[in-house]
N, C-alpha and C positions, 0 to 999 in steps of 0.2 A: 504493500500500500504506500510506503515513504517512496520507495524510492518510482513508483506512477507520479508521484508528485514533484519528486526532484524533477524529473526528465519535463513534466509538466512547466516549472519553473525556468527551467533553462531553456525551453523550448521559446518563452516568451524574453527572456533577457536581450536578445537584440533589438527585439520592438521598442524595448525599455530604454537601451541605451543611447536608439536613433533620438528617442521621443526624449530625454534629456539634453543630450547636445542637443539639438535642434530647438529645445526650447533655453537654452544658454545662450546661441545665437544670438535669435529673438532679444534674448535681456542685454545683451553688450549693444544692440544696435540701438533699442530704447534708450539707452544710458547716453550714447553715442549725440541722439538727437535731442537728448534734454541736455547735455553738455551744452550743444549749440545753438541751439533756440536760448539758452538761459544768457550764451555770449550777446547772438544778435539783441536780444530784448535790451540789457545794459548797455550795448554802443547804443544803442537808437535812442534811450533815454539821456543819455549824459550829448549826444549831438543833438537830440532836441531842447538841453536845458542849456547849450551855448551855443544856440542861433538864438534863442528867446535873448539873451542876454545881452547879443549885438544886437538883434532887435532893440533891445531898449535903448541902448549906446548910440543908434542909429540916428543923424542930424538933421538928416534929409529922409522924402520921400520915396526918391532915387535909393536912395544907401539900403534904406528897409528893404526894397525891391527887390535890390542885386543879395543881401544878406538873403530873402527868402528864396529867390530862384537856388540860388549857390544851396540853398541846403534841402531843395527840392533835387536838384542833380545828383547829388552826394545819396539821398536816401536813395533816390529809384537805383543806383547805381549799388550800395549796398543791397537792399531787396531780393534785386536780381541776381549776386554774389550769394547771398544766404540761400536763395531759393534753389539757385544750383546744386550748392553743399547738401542742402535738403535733399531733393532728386536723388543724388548720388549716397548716402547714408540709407535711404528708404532700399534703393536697388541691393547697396552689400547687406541691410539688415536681412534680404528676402533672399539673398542668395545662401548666408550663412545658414538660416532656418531651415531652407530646403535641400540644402547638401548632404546631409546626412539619412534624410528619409528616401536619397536619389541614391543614397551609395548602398544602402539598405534593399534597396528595389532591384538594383543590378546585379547585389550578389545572389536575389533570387533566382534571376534566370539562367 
């Protein structure tokens, strides 16, 4: 009877140890993309609290202007930098998660 159940047991241990890695993956990539969402969020607040401030400094209408365009460029420019980094974090977090349940599948056949 024990040993129906050893064989039983180890018959499922690879499922087990796909499904582990594979969900370790998953958690470095999560960690990966709050690492950097947590970046982008802090740059964008500290460059939006020193355009406000040259805003304020600002002598002219003009000056305001060029201060908001200037930090209008800056952002879409960052945005579109993060949003890259994002994109590419998302692909390795799906490729790390599924690696293992691929390599699992191959030694079936």
């Amino acid at each position: 009877m024990f040993n129906l159940f050893n064989n039983f047991q180890d018959y499922g241990q690879p499922n087990m140890n796909s499904a582990v890695e594979s969900l370790n993956g998953f958690e470095r990539g999560l960690q990966a993309f709050s690492t950097e969402w947590s970046t982008y969020a802090e740059r964008s607040m500290i460059e939006g609290q020193e355009t406000m401030e040259r805003m304020m400094k600002a002598d002219s209408m003009e000056t305001a202007l060029e201060v908001q365009s200037d930090f209008a460029q800056s952002a879409y420019d960052a945005y579109l930098g993060h949003m890259s980094r994002f994109s590419n974090l998302y692909a390795r977090m799906a490729e790390d998660a599924v690696r293992p349940v691929a390599k699992m599948s191959k030694s079936l056949h």
